[in-house]
N, C-alpha and C positions, 0 to 999 in steps of 0.2 A: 601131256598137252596135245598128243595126236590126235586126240578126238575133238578136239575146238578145228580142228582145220578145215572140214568141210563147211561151219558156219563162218569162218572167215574168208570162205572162197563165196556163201551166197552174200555176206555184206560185198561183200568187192562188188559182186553180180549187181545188186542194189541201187549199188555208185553207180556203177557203169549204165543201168537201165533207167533209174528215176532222176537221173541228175539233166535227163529234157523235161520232166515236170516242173523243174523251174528257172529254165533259163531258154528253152528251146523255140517260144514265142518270141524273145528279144532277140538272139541270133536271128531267127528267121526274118525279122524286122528290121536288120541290121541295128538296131540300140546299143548291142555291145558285141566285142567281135567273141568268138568260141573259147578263144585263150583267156581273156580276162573274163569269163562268166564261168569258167570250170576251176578257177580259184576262188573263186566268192563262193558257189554254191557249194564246194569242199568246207569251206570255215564252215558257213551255217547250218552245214547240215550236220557238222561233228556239233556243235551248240545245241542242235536243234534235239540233238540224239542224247546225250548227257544232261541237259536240264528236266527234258519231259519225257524223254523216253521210258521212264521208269511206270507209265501211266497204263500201257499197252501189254506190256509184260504178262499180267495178270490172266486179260483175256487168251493171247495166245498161247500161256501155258495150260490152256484150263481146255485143249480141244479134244484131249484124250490122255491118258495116265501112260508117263513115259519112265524108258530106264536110257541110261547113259548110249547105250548101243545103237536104241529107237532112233535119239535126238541127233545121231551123229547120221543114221541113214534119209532120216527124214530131211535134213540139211544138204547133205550130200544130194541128194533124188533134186530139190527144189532148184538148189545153185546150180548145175547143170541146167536144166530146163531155163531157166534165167539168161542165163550163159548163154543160151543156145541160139533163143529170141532175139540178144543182143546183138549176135553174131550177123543175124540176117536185118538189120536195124528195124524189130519192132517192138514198140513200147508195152510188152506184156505186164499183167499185174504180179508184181512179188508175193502179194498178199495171200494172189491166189495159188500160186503155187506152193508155196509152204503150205498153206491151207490142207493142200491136195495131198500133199508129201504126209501131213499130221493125221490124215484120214485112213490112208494109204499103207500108213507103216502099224497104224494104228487098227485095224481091221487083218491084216496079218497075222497079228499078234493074238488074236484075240481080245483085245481093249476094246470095255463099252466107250462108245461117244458123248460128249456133252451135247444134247441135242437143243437145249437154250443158249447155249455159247457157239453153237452153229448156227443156229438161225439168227444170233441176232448180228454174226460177221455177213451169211447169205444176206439177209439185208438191207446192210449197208453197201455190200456189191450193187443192190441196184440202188437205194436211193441218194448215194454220192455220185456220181454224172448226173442223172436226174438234175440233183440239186444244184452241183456245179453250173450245167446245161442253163438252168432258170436264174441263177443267180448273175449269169453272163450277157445274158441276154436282155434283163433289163437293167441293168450295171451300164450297159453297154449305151443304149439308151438314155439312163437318168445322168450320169457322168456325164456324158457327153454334151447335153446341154445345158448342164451348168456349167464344166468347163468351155465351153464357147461365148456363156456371158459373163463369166468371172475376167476371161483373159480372152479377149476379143482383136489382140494381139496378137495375128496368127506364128510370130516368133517366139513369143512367150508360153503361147499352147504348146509350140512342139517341144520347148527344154521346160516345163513341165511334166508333159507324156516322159519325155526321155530320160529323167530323172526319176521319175513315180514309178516306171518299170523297171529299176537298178532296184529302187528301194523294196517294194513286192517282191521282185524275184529274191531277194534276200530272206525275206517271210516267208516264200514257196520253200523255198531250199531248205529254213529252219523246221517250219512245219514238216518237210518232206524228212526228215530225218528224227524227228521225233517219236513221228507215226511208223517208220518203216523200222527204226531199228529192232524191234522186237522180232522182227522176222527173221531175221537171221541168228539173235541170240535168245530170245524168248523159250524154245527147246531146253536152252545150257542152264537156263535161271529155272526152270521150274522143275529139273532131276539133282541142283542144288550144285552143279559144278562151278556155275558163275555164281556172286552175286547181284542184286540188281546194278546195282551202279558200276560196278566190273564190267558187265555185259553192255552198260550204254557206253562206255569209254570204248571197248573192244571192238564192239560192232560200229561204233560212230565212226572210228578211226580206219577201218575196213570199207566203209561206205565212201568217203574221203578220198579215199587211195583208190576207188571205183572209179569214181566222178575224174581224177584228173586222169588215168590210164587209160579209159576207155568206153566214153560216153559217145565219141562225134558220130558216131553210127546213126543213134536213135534222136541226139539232139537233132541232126537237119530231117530226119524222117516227121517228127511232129510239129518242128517249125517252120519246114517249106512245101511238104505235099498233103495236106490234109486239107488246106485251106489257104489261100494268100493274105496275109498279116500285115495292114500297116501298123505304126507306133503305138496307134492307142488301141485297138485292137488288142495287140498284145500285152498293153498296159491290164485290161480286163480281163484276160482268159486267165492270166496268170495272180491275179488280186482273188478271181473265185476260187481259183484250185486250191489256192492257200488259206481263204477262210473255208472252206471246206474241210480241208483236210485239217486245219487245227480245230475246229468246231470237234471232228470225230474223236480227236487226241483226247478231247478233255472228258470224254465216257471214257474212253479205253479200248477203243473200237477201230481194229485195223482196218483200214479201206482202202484201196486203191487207188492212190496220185496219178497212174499214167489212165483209171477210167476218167478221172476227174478233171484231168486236162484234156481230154480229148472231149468229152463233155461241154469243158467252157469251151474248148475251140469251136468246137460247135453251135454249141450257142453265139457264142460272136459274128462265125459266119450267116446264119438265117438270119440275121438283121440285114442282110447284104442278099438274101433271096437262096433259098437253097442248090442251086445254079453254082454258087458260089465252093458250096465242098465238094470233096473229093470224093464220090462216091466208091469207090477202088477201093481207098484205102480204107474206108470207115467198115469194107468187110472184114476187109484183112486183119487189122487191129483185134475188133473180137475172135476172128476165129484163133488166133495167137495168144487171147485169153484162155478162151476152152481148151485148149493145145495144153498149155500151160499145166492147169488141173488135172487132163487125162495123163500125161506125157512125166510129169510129176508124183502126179499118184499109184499111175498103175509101176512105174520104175522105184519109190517107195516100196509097196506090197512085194514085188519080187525080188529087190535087194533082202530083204528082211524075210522071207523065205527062205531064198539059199542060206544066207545066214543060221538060218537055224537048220536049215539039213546039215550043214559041216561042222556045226559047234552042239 
C-alpha cells in the first residue's frame, strides 16, 4: 500500500486547492461563512468523485504507458507542486500538473506519448476559461434581468441570489470532484493497482479530507483579490465553472476548475469595466499555472532518473 501514498497526498492537495472552485465566490461575498462552505463542498465533492469519476479515468490514464513505479513518481512530483502553490495561496491547475508529472516521468522513461490524448487535454486548457469567461459574462447579463423582473422585490432577489449560490456551489463542488479525481488516481487505475470505482472512493475521500484541512489559503485568494464579488455575482461565476466543468466530465476531458473560475470571475467582472480586476493577480494566477507543469514535470523526469541509476 506504500505506493497509493503519494496519490493520496495529491487528492489531499486537490481538496486543499480546488475546493475555492466552488465555494470561494460565496465566502468572498459573505453568502456563507468558510466553515459551513468546506463541509458542503467535502460531501459533493466525494459524490461528485464516485458517481462520475469514473468518466475521466480513461483519458488520463491514456497519456503515456506507465508501471507501478512511474505512477507513484509522477503522483509524488504533481502533489508536491500542488502542495506548494497552496502553500503560497494560489489557485494552480491540478490537471496541469499531473499532466506535467505524466509527460515528465513519462519522457524519462523512454515512453512514446499519446499525442491525441494530449492535444485534446492542451485544449481544453484553453477552451475552458474561454468558455467559463463567456458563459459568465452573459449569464451575468441575461440572469440578471430576468431576475429583476421576475422578483422586483429587492428582498426576495437577494434570498434568492443567496440561496441559488448555496445550491450551485453544491454543483461546483460535485462537478469539481468528478472531474479532478482522476488526477490523483487515474496513474493507480490504468497500471491496474486500483479499480475504477476503488480509485473514485479513494481519491474522493482524500479530496474531502483536502477541502476541510486546508483550503482557507486559496479560498479567500479567489474570493476576495481577483475581483470584488457581490451575491449575484458570485451566484454566476460559480453556475459557469460548474456547467463548465461538468460539460468536460461527460467527454472525459480533465480541465482545469481553478482556469475556470478564474475565467468566470472574470468574466463577471468586465461587466463592471475592466477597472474592476485585479490585474496583479490575473498574472500571478497563470504564471503559478506554468510553474505548475515545469516544477512538476522537470521533478517527475528527475525523480525517475535517479530511480533508475540506483535500481
Amino acid at each position: 500500500m506504500w505506493a497509493l501514498i503519494p496519490g493520496l497526498y495529491l487528492g489531499w492537495g486537490i481538496g486543499t486547492n480546488d475546493a475555492a472552485n466552488a465555494f470561494a465566490p460565496q465566502v468572498g461575498s459573505n453568502i456563507i461563512s468558510y466553515r459551513r462552505a468546506i463541509f458542503i463542498a467535502a460531501l459533493f465533492s466525494f459524490a461528485g468523485a464516485v458517481t462520475e469519476g469514473f468518466k475521466v479515468f480513461p483519458t488520463m490514464a491514456g497519456v503515456t504507458r506507465l508501471d507501478l513505479s512511474m505512477a507513484f513518481i509522477a503522483t509524488l512530483s504533481a502533489g508536491i507542486s500542488v502542495n506548494l502553490m497552496s502553500y503560497f495561496g494560489l489557485p494552480i491547475s491540478t490537471s496541469h500538473a499531473i499532466v506535467g508529472a505524466l509527460i515528465g516521468v513519462g519522457l524519462s522513461q523512454g515512453q512514446p506519448l499519446n499525442a491525441n490524448i494530449l492535444a485534446k487535454i492542451l485544449t481544453s486548457w484553453v477552451t475552458a476559461p474561454i468558455g467559463a469567461g463567456i458563459t459568465a459574462y452573459f449569464s451575468y447579463r441575461i440572469l440578471g434581468s430576468l431576475l429583476e423582473k421576475k422578483f422586483s422585490n429587492t428582498f426576495l432577489f437577494s434570498r434568492v441570489v443567496h440561496y441559488g449560490s448555496i445550491i450551485t456551489g453544491c454543483y461546483a463542488a460535485y462537478a469539481m470532484g468528478s472531474n479532478n479525481v482522476a488526477n490523483a488516481m487515474g496513474p493507480y487505475v490504468a497500471v491496474g493497482f486500483l479499480s475504477p470505482f476503488l480509485g473514485a472512493v479513494v481519491g474522493g475521500a482524500c479530496i474531502s479530507v483536502g477541502v476541510l484541512t486546508y483550503s482557507k489559503n486559496v479560498i479567500f485568494v479567489v474570493g476576495k483579490q481577483i475581483t470584488a464579488l457581490d451575491p449575484f455575482s458570485a451566484l454566476i461565476a460559480i453556475l459557469s465553472t460548474a456547467l463548465t466543468v461538468h460539460f468536460f466530465t461527460q467527454f472525459g476531458i480533465p480541465v482545469s476548475t481553478s482556469q475556470s473560475i478564474v475565467g468566470s470571475v472574470i468574466g463577471v467582472g468586465l461587466n463592471k469595466g475592466m477597472l474592476a480586476v485585479n490585474v496583479k493577480m490575473l498574472w500571478m494566477i497563470p504564471a503559478g499555472w506554468v510553474i505548475s507543469v515545469g516544477v512538476s514535470g522537470g521533478m517527475a523526469f528527475l525523480m525517475n532518473l535517479v530511480k533508475n541509476y540506483l535500481y
